[in-house]
Structure formats: structure tokens, C-alpha cells
C-alpha positions in Angstrom: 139.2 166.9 151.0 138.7 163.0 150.9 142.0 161.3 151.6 142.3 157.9 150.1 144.2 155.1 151.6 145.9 154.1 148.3 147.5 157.6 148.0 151.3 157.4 147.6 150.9 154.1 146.6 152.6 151.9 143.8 150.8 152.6 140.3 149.9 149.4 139.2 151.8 148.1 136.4 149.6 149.0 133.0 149.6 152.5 134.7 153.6 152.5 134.9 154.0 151.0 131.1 151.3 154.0 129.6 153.7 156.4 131.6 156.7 155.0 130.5 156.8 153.0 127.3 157.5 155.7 125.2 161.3 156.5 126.8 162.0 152.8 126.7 163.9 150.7 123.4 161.9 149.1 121.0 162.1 145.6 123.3 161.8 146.9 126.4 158.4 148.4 124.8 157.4 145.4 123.2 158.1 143.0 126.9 156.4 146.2 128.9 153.2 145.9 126.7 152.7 141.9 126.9 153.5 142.1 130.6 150.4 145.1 130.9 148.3 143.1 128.7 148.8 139.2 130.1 149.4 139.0 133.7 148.1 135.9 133.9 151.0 134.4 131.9 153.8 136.9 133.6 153.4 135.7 136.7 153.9 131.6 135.2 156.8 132.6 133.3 160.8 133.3 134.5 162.7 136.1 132.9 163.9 133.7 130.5 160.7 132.3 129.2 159.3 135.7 129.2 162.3 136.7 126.9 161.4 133.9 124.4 157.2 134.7 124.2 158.0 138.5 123.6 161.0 137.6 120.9 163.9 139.1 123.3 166.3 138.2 126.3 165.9 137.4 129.9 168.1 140.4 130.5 165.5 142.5 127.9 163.1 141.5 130.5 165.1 142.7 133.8 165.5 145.6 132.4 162.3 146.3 131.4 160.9 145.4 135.1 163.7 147.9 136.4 162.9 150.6 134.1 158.9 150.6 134.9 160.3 151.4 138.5 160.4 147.6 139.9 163.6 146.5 141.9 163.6 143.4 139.6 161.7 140.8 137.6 160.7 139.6 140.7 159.6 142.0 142.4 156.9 143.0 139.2 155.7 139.3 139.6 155.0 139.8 143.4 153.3 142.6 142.5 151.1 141.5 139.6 150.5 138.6 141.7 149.2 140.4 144.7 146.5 142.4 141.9 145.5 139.0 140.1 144.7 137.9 143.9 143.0 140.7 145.4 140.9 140.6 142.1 139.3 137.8 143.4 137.9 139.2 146.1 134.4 141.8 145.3 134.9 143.9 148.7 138.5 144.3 147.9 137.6 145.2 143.8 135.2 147.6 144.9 137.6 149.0 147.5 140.2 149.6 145.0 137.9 151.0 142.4 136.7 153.8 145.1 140.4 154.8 145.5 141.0 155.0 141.8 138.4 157.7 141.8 139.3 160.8 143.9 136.6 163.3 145.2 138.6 165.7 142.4 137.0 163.6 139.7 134.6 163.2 137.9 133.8 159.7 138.1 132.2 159.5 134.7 135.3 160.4 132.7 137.4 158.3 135.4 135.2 155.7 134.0 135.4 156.3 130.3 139.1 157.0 130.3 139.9 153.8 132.1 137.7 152.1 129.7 139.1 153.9 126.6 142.4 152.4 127.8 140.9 148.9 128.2 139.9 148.8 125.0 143.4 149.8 123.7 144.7 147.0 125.4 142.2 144.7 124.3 143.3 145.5 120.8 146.9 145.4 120.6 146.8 141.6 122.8 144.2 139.3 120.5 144.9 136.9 119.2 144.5 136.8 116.0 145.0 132.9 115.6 142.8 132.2 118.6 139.7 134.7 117.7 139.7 133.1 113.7 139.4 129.3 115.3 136.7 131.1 117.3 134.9 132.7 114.2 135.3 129.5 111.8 133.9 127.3 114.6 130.9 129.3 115.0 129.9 130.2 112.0 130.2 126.1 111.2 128.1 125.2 114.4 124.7 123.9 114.1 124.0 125.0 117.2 125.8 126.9 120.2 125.2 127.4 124.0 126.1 131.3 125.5 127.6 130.1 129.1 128.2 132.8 132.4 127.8 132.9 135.8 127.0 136.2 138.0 127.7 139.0 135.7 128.6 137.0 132.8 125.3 136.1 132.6 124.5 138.7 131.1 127.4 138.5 128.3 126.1 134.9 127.5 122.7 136.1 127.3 123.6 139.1 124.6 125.7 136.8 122.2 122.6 134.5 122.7 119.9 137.1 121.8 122.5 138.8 119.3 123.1 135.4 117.4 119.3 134.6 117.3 118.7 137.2 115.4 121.5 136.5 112.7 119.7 132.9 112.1 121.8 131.3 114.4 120.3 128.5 116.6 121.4 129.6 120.4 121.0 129.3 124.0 122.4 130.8 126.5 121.9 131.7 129.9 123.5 131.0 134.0 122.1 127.7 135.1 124.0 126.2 138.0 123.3 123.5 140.2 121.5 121.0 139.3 119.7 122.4 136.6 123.0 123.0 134.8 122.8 119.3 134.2 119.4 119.5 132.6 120.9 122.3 130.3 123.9 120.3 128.8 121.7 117.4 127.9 120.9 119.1 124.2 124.4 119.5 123.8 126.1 117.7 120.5 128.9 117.3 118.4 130.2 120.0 116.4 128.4 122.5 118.7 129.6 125.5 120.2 130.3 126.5 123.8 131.0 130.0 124.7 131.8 130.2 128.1 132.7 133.5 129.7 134.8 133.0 132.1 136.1 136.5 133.7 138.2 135.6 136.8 137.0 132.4 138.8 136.9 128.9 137.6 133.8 127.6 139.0 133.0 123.9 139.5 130.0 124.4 136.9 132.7 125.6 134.1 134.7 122.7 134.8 131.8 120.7 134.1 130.7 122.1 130.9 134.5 122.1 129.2 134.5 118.1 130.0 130.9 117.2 129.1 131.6 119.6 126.0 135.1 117.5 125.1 133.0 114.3 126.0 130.3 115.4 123.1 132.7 116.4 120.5 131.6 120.1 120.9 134.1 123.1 120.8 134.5 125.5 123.4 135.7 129.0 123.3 136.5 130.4 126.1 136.4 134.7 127.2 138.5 135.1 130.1 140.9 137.7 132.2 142.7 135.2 134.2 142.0 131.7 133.0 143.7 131.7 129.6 146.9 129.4 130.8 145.1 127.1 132.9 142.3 126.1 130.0 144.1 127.0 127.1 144.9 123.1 126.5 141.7 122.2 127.0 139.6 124.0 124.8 139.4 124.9 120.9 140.3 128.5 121.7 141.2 131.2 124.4 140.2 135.1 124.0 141.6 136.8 126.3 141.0 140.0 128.1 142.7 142.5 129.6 142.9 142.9 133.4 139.8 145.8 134.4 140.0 145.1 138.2 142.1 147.5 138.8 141.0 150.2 137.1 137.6 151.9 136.8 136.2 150.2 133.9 133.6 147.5 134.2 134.9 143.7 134.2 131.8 142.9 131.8 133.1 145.6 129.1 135.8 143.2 126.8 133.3 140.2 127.1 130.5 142.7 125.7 133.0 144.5 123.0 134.0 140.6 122.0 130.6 138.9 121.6 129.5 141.4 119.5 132.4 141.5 117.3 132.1 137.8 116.9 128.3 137.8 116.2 129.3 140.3 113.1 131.4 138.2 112.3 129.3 135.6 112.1 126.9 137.6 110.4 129.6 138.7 107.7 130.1 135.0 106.6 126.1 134.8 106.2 124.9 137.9 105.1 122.0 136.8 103.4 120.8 134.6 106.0 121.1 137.2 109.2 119.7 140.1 106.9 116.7 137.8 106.3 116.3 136.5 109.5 116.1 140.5 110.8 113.6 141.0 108.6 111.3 138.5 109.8 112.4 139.9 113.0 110.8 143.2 112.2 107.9 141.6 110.4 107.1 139.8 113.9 107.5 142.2 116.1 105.0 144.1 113.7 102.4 141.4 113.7 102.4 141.7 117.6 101.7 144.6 118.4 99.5 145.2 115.4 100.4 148.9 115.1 103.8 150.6 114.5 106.7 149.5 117.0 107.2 152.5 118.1 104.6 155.3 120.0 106.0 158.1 117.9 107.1 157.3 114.7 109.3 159.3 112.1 107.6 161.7 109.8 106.9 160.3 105.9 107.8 162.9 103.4 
């Protein structure tokens, strides 16, 4: 039987509120659920600050940390600070992952339950404020630019391709270097960047927020781990939940997201996406010259 090196160890914390929320007071629930669902800001934040985002106490807080099986407050922050850390690094990600998933699984529903919990918490933490400034600024935009680098790439490529086909005029796409230059040269006021932004801040983000402020354009920003350091810099932060440490795929938020905003989108211009998918199929009809597909559905 395989043995993994993580057994016996610490359940990280989301694991520990799932398990435990329900025995816990209304507040100790409430601080329990942020902490799971923004790690990023817990580990910026004393007890006392903490207290005042989630609407209780510093002491709320303690208690909370003590009751999910932490020594302390502090202690939970050393620990969600060790996990935002180590997510940084593939090996270590992968490593993790392969320890989550036991030779008594099945890795498939290891995979889906992890990601049916990551989508729970993905849920219950947006923000509602931040995703309508996100909505409204798109749906206004005469043009936007889809931004991600490594696997985000492929996120900023979907919303690109989704968008088109709504009647929206998009690019998207990974550029970086030097070509990433050539790339923000279309960009304009009142355009839209949507940058997916999972864990790392690369140089070529930085870039795009200040050339975008410099243009007048808004940026939204999709991010696990950035949210407090680009929050003040950009028209608006959604924010993911942490899937390092757990089974699910780091892409699967940003994908759930930039769908939801292209219908979104789409909902505020019915007429004009509906259209645009019709000359969509009328295209793809025209090139191939035949029916799209080899066998069609039976006609009555």
C-alpha cells in the first residue's frame, strides 16, 4: 500500500472549517469561512482587523483559530502562509496534489469532489460589488483585451473567443516580451483589460495595469493571491478561491468566471449576441459548403 509523506499531517485550513463549521457559533462560522475563502487577506490582517472585515471581535477571531485546531491566530497565519508560499512553487503543487490523492482513490472523484468544493467557495466569497463594476465596464467597452500568461492563457483566450461571438470586439491571448509591447499599442480609453492573474505577479502584468491606467482603460483583474496587492490599482478585483492545495485545477474559477461574465454580457445585449451567433452559424455553413457536421440529426 503506497504510503504518502503528508499522512498524519495538518489538514489544511478550508479542510478543517468544512469539518468543523457546523459545531461552531454563528461568528466563529462566519470568521472560519472568510479565513477558508481569502488567505490572501488573512495573512495581512491582525486579529483585530480580521474582527472588523468579518463584522465580529479580535477575540471572535482567536477563538475561531483555536477551535479549527490552531494554537492561536498566529499560528493559522504561519500556516496559511507556509500554503500561499509553497503554491508558488510547480514541483511543490504537484507534489502536494499527488499526496491529496491516495492509491485508495479514485482520482477522478478526488478530483471532482475537490472541485465541487471549489466551486462552493467560489460562491459564497464574490463579490458582488466588485463582479457588477466588472459586468457594467464590459458591457460599456468598445473594445477589450483577454490577458494570461502560462495556463491563463488559455482562460484569456476563451473569454476572447466567447465574447467574439456575443458581438463583442476582443483580443486576447499570452504575448510576453517584447511583443507584449506591440500588443498594447491598440489599447484605448474606455477599453477593457481582463487580466488573469492566478498566483504570480509577473513583470508583463505590471506592465499592462500601468500602460492600461496610462490609456484611461479599466482593468479587471481574476486572481487567487493578488487581490490585496492590485486591488487599488485596478477598476475591480474577482477573486478566487485557493485550488493549490487541493485536487482541483488552478484554471477551473477563472473558466467558471469568464463564462459567467460573457453571459452576462450577452444578457445586457441579447439581440446583438443572438444575431451575431447566427451569422456565426451562417459562416461556418458557407465554409464548408455542406452541413457542419458528418452526421447530422434525422428531419421528421
Amino acid at each position: 500500500m503506497k504510503t504518502s509523506k503528508s499522512e498524519g499531517a495538518d489538514p489544511p485550513l478550508h479542510e478543517r472549517v468544512a469539518a468543523l463549521a457546523e459545531g461552531m457559533s454563528a461568528s466563529e462560522r462566519r470568521v472560519a469561512e472568510f479565513m477558508a475563502d481569502r488567505p490572501q487577506v488573512v495573512v495581512a490582517c491582525s486579529a483585530g482587523e480580521l474582527g472588523a472585515r468579518t463584522g465580529t471581535s479580535d477575540a471572535t477571531v482567536v477563538r475561531t483559530a483555536r477551535a479549527l485546531g490552531y494554537k492561536g491566530f498566529r499560528e493559522l497565519k504561519r500556516s496559511m502562509l507556509d500554503v500561499l508560499t509553497r503554491q508558488r512553487d510547480l514541483a511543490a503543487t504537484m507534489d502536494d496534489r499527488l499526496d491529496r490523492v491516495s492509491a485508495e482513490d479514485d482520482e477522478a472523484i478526488r478530483v471532482i469532489d475537490d472541485t465541487i468544493a471549489l466551486l462552493g467557495q467560489l460562491r459564497r466569497g464574490l463579490d458582488t460589488a466588485s463582479w457588477q463594476r466588472a459586468v457594467e465596464a464590459l458591457i460599456a467597452a468598445p473594445a477589450v483585451l483577454a490577458y494570461g500568461i502560462g495556463p491563463a492563457e488559455s482562460l484569456a483566450d476563451y473569454l476572447c473567443l466567447s465574447l467574439k461571438r456575443i458581438g463583442v470586439r476582443a483580443r486576447g491571448g499570452g504575448l510576453t516580451g517584447f511583443r507584449l509591447a506591440d500588443e498594447l499599442l491598440e489599447l484605448r480609453a474606455d477599453d477593457v483589460v481582463v487580466v488573469f492573474a492566478p498566483v504570480r505577479q509577473f513583470r508583463e502584468l505590471s506592465v499592462v495595469i500601468e500602460h492600461a491606467d496610462a490609456v484611461g482603460a479599466k482593468v479587471v483583474v481574476v486572481t487567487e493571491s493578488l487581490g490585496m496587492a492590485l486591488a487599488s490599482k485596478v477598476h475591480a478585483v474577482l477573486s478566487t478561491p485557493q485550488s493549490t492545495t487541493t485536487a482541483a485545477n488552478e484554471v477551473t474559477a477563472g473558466l467558471v468566471l469568464a463564462h459567467a461574465l460573457t453571459l452576462s454580457v450577452a444578457s445586457a445585449t441579447r439581440e446583438t449576441a443572438v444575431d451575431t451567433l447566427r451569422l456565426v452559424n451562417r459562416l461556418r455553413a458557407s465554409v464548408v459548403g455542406a452541413e457542419l457536421d458528418v452526421t447530422p440529426l434525422p428531419t421528421e
